[in-house]
Every structure is written in structure tokens, then in C-alpha cells.
C-alpha positions in Angstrom: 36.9 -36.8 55.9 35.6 -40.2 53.9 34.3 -41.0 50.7 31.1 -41.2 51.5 30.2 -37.9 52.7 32.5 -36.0 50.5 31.9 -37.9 47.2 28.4 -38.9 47.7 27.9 -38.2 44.2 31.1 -39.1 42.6 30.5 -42.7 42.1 32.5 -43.2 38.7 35.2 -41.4 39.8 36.0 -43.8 42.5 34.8 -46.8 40.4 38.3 -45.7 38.0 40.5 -44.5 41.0 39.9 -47.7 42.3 41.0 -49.4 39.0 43.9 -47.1 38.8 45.1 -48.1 42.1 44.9 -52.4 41.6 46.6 -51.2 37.7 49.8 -49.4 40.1 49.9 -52.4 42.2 50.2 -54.3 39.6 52.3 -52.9 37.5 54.9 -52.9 40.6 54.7 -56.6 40.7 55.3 -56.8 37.3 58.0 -54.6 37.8 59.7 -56.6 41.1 59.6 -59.7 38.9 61.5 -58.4 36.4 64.1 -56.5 38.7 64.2 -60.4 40.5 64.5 -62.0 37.1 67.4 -59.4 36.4 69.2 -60.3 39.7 68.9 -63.7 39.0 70.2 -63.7 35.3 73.3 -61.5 36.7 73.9 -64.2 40.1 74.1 -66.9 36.8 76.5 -64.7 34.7 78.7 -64.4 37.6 78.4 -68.0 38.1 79.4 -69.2 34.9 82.3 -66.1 35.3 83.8 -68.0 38.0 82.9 -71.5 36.7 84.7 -70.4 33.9 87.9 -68.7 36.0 88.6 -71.3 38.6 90.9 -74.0 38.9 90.0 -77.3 36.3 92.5 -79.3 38.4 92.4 -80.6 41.8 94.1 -78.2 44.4 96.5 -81.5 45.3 97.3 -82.0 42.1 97.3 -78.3 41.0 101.0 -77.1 41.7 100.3 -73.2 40.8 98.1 -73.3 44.2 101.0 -73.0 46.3 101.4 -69.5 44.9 99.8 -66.7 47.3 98.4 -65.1 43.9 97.1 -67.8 42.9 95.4 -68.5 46.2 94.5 -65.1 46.6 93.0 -65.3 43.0 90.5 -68.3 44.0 89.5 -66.5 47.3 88.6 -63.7 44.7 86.9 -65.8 42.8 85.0 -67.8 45.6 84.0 -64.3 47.0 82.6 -63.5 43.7 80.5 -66.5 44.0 79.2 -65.8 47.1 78.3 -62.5 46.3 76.3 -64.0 43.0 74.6 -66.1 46.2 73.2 -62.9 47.7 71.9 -61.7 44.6 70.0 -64.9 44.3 68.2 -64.3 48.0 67.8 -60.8 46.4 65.9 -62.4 43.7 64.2 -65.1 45.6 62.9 -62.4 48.4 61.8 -60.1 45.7 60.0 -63.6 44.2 58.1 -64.3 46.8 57.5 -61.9 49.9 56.7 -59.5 47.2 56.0 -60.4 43.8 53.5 -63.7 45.1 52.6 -62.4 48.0 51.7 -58.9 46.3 49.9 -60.8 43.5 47.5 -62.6 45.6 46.9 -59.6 47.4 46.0 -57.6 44.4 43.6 -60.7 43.3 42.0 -60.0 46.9 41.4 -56.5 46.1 39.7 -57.0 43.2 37.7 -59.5 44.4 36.4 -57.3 47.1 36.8 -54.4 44.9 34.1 -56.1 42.6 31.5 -57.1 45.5 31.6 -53.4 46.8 30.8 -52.3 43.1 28.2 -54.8 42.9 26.6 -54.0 46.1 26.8 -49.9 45.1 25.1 -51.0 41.6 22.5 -53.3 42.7 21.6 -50.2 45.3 21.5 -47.9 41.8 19.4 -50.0 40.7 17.0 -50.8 43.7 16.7 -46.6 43.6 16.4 -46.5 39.7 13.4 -49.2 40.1 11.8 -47.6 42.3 11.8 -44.1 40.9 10.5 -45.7 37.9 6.9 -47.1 39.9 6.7 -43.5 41.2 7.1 -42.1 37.9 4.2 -44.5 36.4 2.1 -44.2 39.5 1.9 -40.4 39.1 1.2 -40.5 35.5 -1.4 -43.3 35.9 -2.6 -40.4 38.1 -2.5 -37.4 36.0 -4.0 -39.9 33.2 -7.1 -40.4 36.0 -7.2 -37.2 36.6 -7.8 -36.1 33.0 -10.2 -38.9 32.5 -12.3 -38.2 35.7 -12.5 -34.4 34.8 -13.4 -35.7 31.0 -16.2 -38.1 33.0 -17.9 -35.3 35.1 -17.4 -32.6 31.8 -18.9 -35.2 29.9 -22.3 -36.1 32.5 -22.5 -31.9 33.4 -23.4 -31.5 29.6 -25.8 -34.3 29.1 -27.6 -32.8 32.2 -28.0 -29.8 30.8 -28.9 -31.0 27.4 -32.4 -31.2 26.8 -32.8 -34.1 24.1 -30.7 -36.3 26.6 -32.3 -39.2 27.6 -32.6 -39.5 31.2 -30.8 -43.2 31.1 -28.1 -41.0 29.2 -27.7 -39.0 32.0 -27.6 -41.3 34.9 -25.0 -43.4 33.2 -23.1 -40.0 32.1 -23.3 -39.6 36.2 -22.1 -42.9 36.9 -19.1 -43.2 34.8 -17.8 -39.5 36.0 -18.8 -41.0 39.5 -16.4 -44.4 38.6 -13.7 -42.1 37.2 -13.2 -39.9 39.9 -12.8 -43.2 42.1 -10.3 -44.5 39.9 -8.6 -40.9 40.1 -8.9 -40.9 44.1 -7.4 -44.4 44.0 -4.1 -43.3 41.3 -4.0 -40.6 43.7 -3.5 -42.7 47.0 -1.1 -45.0 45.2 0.9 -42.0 44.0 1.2 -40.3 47.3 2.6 -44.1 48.8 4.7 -44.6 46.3 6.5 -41.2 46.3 7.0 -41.7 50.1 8.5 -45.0 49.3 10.5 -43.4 47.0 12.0 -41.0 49.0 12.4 -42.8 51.8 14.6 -45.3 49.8 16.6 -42.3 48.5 17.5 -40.7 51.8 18.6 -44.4 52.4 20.5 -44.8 49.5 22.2 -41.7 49.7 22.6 -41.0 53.6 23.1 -44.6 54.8 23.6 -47.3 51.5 26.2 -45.5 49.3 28.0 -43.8 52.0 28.8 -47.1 54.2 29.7 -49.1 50.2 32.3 -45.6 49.7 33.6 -45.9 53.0 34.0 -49.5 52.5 35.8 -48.7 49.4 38.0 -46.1 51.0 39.0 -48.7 53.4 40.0 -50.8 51.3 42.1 -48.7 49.0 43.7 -47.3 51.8 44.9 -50.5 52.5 46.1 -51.1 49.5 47.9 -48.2 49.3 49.6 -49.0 52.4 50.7 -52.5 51.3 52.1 -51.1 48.0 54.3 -48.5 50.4 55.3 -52.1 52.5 55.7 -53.6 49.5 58.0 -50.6 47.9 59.8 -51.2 51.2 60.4 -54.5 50.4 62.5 -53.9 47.9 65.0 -52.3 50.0 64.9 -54.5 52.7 65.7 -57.5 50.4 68.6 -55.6 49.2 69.8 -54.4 53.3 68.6 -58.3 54.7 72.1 -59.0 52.2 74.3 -55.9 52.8 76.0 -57.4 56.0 76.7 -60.7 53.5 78.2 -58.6 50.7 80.2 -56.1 52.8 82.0 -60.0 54.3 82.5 -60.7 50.3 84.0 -57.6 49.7 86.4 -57.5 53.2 87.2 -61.1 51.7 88.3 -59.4 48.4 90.1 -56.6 50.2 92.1 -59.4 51.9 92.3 -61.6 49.0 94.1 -58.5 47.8 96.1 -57.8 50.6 97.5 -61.8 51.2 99.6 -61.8 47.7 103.3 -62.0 49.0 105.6 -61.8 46.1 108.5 -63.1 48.3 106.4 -65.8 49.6 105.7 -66.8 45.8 109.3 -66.4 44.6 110.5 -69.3 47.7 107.2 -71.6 46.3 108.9 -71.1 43.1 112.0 -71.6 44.8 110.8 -75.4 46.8 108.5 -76.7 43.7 111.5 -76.4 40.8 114.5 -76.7 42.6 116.5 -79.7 41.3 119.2 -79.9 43.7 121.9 -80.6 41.2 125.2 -79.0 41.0 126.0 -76.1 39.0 128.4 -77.5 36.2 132.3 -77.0 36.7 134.4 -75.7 34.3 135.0 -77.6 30.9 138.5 -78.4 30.6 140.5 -76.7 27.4 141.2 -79.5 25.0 144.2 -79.3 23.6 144.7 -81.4 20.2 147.9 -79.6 19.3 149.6 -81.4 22.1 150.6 -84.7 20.2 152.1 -82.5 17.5 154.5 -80.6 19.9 155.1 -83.5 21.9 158.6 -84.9 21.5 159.1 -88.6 21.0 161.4 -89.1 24.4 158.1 -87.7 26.3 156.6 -91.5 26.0 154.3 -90.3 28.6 152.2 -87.8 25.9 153.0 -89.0 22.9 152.1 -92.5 22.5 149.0 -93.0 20.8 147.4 -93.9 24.3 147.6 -90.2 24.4 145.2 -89.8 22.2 143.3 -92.2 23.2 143.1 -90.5 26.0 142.2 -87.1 24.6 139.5 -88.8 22.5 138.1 -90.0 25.9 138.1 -86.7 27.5 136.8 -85.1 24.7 133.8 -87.6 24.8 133.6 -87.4 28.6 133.3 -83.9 28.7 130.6 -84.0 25.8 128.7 -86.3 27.5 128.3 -83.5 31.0 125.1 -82.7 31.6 124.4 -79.5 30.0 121.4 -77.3 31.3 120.4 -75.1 28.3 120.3 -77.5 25.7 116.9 -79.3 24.8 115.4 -81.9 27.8 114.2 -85.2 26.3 110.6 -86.6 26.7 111.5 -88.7 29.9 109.9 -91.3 31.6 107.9 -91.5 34.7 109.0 -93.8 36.9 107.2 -95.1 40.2 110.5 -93.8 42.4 110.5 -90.6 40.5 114.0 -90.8 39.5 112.9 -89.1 36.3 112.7 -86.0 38.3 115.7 -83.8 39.6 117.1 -85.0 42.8 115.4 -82.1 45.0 112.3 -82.6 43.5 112.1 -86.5 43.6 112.9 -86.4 47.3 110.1 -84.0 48.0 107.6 -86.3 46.0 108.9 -89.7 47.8 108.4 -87.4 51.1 104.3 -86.9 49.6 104.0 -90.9 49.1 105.4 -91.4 52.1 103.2 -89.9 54.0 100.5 -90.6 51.8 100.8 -94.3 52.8 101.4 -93.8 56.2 98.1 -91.7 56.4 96.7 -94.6 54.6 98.3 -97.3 57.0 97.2 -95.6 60.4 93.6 -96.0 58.7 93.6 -99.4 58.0 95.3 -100.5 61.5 92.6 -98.1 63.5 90.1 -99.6 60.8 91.4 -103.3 62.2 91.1 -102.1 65.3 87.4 -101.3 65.4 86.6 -104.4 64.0 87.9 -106.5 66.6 85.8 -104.7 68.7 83.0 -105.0 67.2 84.0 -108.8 67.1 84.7 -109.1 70.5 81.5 -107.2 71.3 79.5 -110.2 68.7 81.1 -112.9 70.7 79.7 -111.7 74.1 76.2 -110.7 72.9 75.7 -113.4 69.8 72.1 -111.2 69.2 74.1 -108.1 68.4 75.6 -110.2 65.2 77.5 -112.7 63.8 81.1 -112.9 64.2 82.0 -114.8 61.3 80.6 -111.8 59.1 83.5 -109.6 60.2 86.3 -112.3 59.1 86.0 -111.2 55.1 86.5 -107.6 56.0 88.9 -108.3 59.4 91.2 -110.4 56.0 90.7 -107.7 53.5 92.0 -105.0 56.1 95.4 -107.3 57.0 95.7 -107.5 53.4 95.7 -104.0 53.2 97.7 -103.1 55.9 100.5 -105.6 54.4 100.6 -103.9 51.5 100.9 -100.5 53.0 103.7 -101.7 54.9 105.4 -102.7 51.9 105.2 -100.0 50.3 106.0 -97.6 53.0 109.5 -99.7 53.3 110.2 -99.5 49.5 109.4 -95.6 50.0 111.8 -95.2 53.0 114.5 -97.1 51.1 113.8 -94.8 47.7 113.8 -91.8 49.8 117.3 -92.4 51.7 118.3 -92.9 48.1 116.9 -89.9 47.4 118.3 -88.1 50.0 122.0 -89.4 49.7 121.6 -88.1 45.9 120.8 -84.8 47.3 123.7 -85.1 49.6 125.7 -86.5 47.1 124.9 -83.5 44.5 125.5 -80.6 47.4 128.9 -82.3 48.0 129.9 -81.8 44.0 128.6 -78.4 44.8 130.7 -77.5 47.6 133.7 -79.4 45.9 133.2 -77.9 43.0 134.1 -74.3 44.8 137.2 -75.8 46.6 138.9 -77.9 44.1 140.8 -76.5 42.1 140.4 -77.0 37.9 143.3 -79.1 36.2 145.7 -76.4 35.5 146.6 -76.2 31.7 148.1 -79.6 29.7 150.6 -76.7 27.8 154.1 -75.9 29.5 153.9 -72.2 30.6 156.0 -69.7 28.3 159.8 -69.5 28.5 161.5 -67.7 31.3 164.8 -66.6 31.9 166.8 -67.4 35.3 168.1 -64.1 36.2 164.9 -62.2 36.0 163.4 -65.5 38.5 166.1 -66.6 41.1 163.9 -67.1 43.8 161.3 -68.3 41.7 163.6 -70.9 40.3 164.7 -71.4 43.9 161.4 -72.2 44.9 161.4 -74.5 41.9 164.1 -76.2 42.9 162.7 -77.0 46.6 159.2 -78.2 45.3 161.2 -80.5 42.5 162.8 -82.3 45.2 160.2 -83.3 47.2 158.4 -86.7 46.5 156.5 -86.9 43.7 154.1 -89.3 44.9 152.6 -86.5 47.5 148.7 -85.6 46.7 148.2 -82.6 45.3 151.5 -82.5 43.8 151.2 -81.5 39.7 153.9 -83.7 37.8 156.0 -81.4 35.6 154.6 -80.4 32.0 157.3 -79.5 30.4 161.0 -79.6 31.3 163.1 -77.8 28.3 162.6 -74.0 28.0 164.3 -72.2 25.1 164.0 -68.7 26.3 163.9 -66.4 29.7 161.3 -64.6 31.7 161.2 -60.9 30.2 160.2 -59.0 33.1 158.2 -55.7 32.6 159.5 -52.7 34.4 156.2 -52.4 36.9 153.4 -54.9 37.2 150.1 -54.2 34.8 147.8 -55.1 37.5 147.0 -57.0 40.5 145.4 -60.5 41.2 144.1 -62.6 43.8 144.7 -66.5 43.8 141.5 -68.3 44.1 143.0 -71.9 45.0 146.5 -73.2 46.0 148.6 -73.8 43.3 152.3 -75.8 43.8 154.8 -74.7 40.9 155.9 -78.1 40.8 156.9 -77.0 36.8 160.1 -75.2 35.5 159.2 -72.2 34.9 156.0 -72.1 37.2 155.5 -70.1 40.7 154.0 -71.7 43.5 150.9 -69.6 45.9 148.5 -70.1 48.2 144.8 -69.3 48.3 143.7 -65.9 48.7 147.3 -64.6 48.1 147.5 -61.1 46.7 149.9 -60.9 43.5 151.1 -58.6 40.7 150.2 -59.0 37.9 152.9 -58.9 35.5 152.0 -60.8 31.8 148.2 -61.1 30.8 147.5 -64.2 29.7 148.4 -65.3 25.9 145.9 -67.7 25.1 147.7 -70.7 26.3 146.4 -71.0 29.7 149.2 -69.4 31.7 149.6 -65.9 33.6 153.1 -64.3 34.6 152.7 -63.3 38.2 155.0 -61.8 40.8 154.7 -62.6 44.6 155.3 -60.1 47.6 157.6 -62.2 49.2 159.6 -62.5 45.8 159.6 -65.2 43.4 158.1 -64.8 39.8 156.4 -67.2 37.0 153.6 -68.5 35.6 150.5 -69.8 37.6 147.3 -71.0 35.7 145.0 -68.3 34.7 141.5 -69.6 36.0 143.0 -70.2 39.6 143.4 -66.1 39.3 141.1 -63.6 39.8 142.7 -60.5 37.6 142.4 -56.7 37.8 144.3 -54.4 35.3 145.6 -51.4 36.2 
């Protein structure tokens, strides 16, 4: 079926179906330019959402990018910005394959659109034209016609009228003879022009119209069949960037899935730690011990004494203590301003830094004496004297490097022997025992501690000058030991202690003892070994458990 034998007569209503279909086609590329200007507006937004997310810093100068979250977090972010890449092919696809390319198809249509319409008119016209000379030739006919019959009515009367002239009559005669001519004449010309005339129509309407309607059917056919390629388009731009997106989103999925919170906690664990010891214990300052001090002990209570204490007092203030509020410091080109851990690990950076640096400049020398050799032999290739600024300039460079490599290797086996240094405090700190207490331990009675007296005894007559030996605290004791009828609880010694005192109990390390007198504030607790003996040791070389 085709336009031209089914709508032969329908001329206007394909003249506006026409229209109707360029207006659709249209309107779709009006539409795809505005779906493409939306996908580009949202590829900026999430542009300027990761502009606005990622890193300011530098990633080598960016500590927080050792952190798996964080990493993961910029692999997010990078993913996002990739898929704000395929929205912008999206947008540029939709630009051009189908907005331009659909637009100046459209312009095509109409172009053609118009000829056929003009052809289809100027045929109208041709038809209307000549209907128009058939319709004047046949009433220049009829008009003959009338007057010829007029003529002959006209010369039939004068004959038969007997006061006409004969000259009257003959002329009567003539002119009906004259109009009758004329009439035969309008007659011939009618009858031509009426088979003109209908020959042009069976043209127009069997062979002109039907070839400009089938001309017009083919071409809106094809442009309906580009507008259903063109509403393909719009999918395919979006499937050409499915594989693309689905690789964004997998790289989000494993973003997600690379965040390792043990991982993170060790980063922490490498970028803050400062590799100094944890503080000892602060020694008990006792500035009641010049007033009970005796004037024969010249030892304690000389005014050097408290000289002395003042000393300690200051010597403990001045420890390093870790809570209290850090001072603006200094940054210094060995990094000494840093904790011992953490200037080791940035002398470790420079180092190789400048070595990296270093092998550059020497493979840097290295090519250029080649190339200088190479000038020598073949003179044509260049001159060899040009090479001696930057051949200079490199040996500079390389001596410097050098330089400062060594001044790195000697700040770093500083470094490292302050690391050392700080582990050994560490380590000493858990097996050297704190200064027992400057007080003499409470007063004890002999009978309830024979054997510990005993043991006393042997400890106070060996040398004095042997390490690790306490010299005694007190000497005098006014009362005895009280001892409780059970012990109150048990203990475990946590360093060695040699009851070098009156009054005192020697033990060794990880020895199990009763517990027989809590502490009273002074510094001492009454224990009671297995093997027997009984006195005071220092209470923080005990670890106590009540009953």
C-alpha cells in the first residue's frame, strides 16, 4: 500500500503529517540535548565533589595515606571520578551522534520535504491553469453560440419582413453566416482544450501526484526509521559505558573491601611511636628525714643532706613527664626535635632520598662522558667543550650528595644508638629494682624473728663494699616484731632484695611469701618466708594479695 494510490486525494493531510513528523524529530533532539546537558552538569557536580574530598596535600607528604581507610577512601573517590568520566562520553555521544547528527538530518528533511511540496503545488497549479482555459474556452463557446443563434434569428426575420431592404437582408445573412463561424471555431477550441484538460488530469492524478506521495512516503519512512536509530542511540551511549561503570563500581566494592583496621592500628603504631622509655617510678621524698635524723648519723644529717634532698627533689622534677603540655619545638635539620623512633625513621627517608638522588647524578655523569667520548671521535656530532659546564655542575652535585649522605649516616647511627640506648632504660627499667625506702622499717622484736635476725646477722658481716649490697638505714629499734597469729595474705617478690638492715628480711625474685603486716605508709611491708625468717622488705618490690 503507498500514499499515492490510497491518498490520492488527501494532499493536506500528508502536507501536516509530514510537519508533525520533522516537529517529533525535533523535539527528540531538543530533548537528547537536554538529557546530554543534564549528564554533563551531574559529571561536573561530581567533579567538584571529589575536587572538593580528596587529599590538598601531597601523598609523600600526607602522613594519614598510609592508613588503609584512608587509601581506600581516595580509591573511592578516584572511582567516583571516573565514573563522572563516563557520564561525560554519555553526554558527548548523545552531543554528537545524535543531537548534531539528528539536527542536520532533520534540516535535510525539510529541505526535501519543501521541494516535494513544491513540486506537488506547482502540479496543482499546472491542473488549476489549465481547467481555468477549458472553463473560458467553453463559455467563449456558449457566448458564440448564443450570438450565432441571435445572428441567424436576427437575418430569418428581416427575410421575412417585407419593408426590409434587400441590402438589410444580405448583410442580416452575412453576419449570422460570420457568427456561426466564430461559434464553429469556439466550438473546435473547446473540444481541444477539454482533451487537454483531461489529459493533464489523468496525469496529474494517475502518474504526477502519486510518484510526489510516494516520494513523500519514502521519505518519511525514512525519517521515521532514523528517529527509532536515533531512540536507540540513547541506549547504546548509555550500554557503550556500562562495561566502564560496572569496573568503577568493582573498584568501589574493593575500595570497600581493602580497609584493614589492624593494618591501620600498626601505621598508627610505626608513624607515632617515639621509642622512649616508659618513666620509672618516682622516688618517695622524704623531708621528715632531717628531723628524725640523730646528730651521731653525720651521714643524714649534715646539711649536705639536704642538699642532697633538694637535688633529688629537683632531679626528679625535671623527668620527662608525658601528660603534661609539649612546648612549641624546633625543627632541626637532624630531626632531633622528634622522638627517637620517629627521628630514625625520617633520617632513614633522607637517606635514601639522597642516595636516590646520588645514583642519578653519577649515571647522569656517566652518560655524559659518553656522549663526550662519542664528540671526540666524530667532532661533527658536537663539541666537546659544551659538555664541560654540565660534566662540572654534575661533580658538584654529586659532591654534595656525598656529603650529605655521610652527615645522614653519622645522624642516623646517632639515631639508632638513642633508640638502643632508650630500649636499654626500658628493659632496665623492668629489672632494676627501685631504691627501697630512705625510712628504717618499723620496730621488731627478736624472739618473734630469730632466723630472720639470724639472717641479719650473716648479711651484716659480709663486705660492705659488695654491689648490690643496701648500707643499713637505721640501726636502733625501740620495739619488737608483733607477729599476727596467721598471715593476712600472700605476695610475690618482684626483684631481689638483701636485708642488709636490722630489722629487714632478705628474698629473691619471684619468691612466694606471707603476707603478714600491710604496709603503714612508710614504705615497708612485714613479710614471712617459707623457709622461715620474718621482717620487713620494701613494699613496691612486692606484688600483694589479701586474703
Amino acid at each position: 500500500m503507498d500514499w499515492g494510490t490510497e491518498l490520492w486525494d488527501q494532499f493536506e493531510v500528508l502536507e501536516r503529517h509530514t510537519q508533525w513528523g520533522l516537529d517529533l524529530l525535533d523535539k527528540y533532539v531538543k530533548f537528547v540535548k537536554e538529557r546530554a546537558e543534564v549528564e554533563q552538569a551531574y559529571a561536573k557536580q561530581l567533579r567538584s565533589l571529589v575536587k572538593k574530598y580528596l587529599p590538598k596535600r601531597a601523598a609523600k607528604d600526607d602522613p594519614e595515606v598510609k592508613f588503609s581507610q584512608q587509601q581506600s577512601f581516595v580509591q573511592l573517590l578516584q572511582e567516583v571520578n571516573d565514573f563522572a568520566g563516563q557520564r561525560e562520553l554519555v553526554a558527548e555521544s548523545l552531543g554528537i551522534r545524535v543531537c548534531l547528527e539528528l539536527a542536520k538530518y532533520s534540516q535535510e528533511m525539510k529541505q526535501e520535504r519543501k521541494m516535494h511540496f513544491q513540486e506537488g503545488r506547482r502540479a496543482q497549479q499546472q491542473l488549476e491553469n489549465g481547467f481555468k482555459q477549458l472553463e473560458n474556452s467553453k463559455r467563449k463557446f456558449e457566448r458564440d453560440c448564443r450570438e450565432a443563434e441571435k445572428a441567424a434569428h436576427t437575418a430569418e426575420r428581416l427575410d421575412q419582413d417585407i419593408n426590409a431592404t434587400k441590402a438589410d437582408v444580405e448583410k442580416a445573412k452575412q453576419q449570422a453566416h460570420l457568427r456561426n463561424h466564430m461559434a464553429e471555431e469556439s466550438k473546435n477550441e473547446y473540444a481541444a482544450q477539454l482533451q487537454r484538460f483531461n489529459r493533464d488530469q489523468a496525469h496529474f492524478y494517475f502518474s504526477q501526484m502519486p510518484q510526489i506521495f510516494d516520494k513523500l512516503q519514502d521519505m518519511d519512512e525514512r525519517r521515521v526509521t532514523r528517529l527509532g536509530a536515533g531512540f536507540g542511540l540513547l541506549s547504546e551511549a548509555e550500554l557503550q559505558v556500562v562495561p566502564i561503570i560496572g569496573k568503577c563500581l568493582e573498584g568501589m566494592k574493593v575500595a570497600a573491601e581493602s580497609v584493614d583496621a589492624k593494618n591501620d592500628s600498626q601505621v598508627l603504631i610505626e608513624l607515632h611511636k617515639s621509642g622512649f622509655a616508659r618513666p620509672g617510678d618516682l622516688e618517695f621524698e622524704d623531708f621528715s628525714q632531717v628531723i628524725n635524723r640523730v646528730p651521731s648519723d653525720s651521714s643524714l644529717g649534715t646539711p649536705d643532706g639536704r642538699s642532697e634532698l633538694r637535688a633529688a627533689s629537683s632531679r626528679s622534677r625535671a623527668k620527662r613527664w608525658p601528660f603534661g603540655k609539649k612546648n612549641k619545638t624546633v625543627v632541626t635539620e637532624d630531626f632531633s626535635h622528634l622522638p627517637p623512633e620517629q627521628q630514625r625513621k625520617r633520617l632513614q627517608q633522607q637517606l635514601e632520598e639522597r642516595n636516590r638522588e646520588l645514583q642519578k647524578e653519577e649515571d647522569q655523569r656517566e652518560a655524559l662522558k659518553k656522549m663526550k667520548d662519542v664528540y671526540e671521535k666524530t667532532p661533527q656530532m658536537g663539541d666537546p667543550a659544551s659538555l664541560e659546564p654540565r660534566i662540572a655542575e654534575t661533580l658538584g652535585n654529586i659532591e654534595r650528595l656525598k656529603l650529605e649522605v655521610q652527615k645522614y649516616e653519622a645522624w642516623l647511627v646517632e639515631a639508632e644508638n638513642r633508640v638502643l640506648s632508650n630500649r636499654g632504660d626500658s628493659l632496665g627499667h623492668h629489672t632494676r629494682p627501685p631504691d627501697p625506702p630512705t625510712t628504717a622499717p618499723p620496730d621488731s622484736s627478736s624472739s618473734s624473728n630469730n632466723s630472720g635476725s639470724q639472717d641479719n646477722k650473716e648479711s651484716s658481716e659480709e663486705p660492705s663494699s659488695g654491689e648490690g649490697q643496701d648500707p643499713p638505714i637505721y640501726t636502733e629499734f625501740d620495739e619488737d616484731f608483733e607477729e599476727p597469729a596467721s598471715p593476712i595474705g600472700h605476695c610475690v617478690a618482684i626483684y631481689h632484695f638483701e636485708g642488709s638492715s636490722e630489722g629487714t628480711v632478705s628474698m629473691s625474685e619471684g619468691e612466694d611469701l606471707s603476707l603478714m603486716e600491710e604496709d603503714k605508709g612508710d614504705g615497708w611491708t612485714r613479710v614471712r618466708r617459707k623457709q622461715g625468717g620474718e621482717g620487713y622488705v620494701p613494699t613496691s618490690y612486692l606484688r600483694v594479695t589479701l586474703n
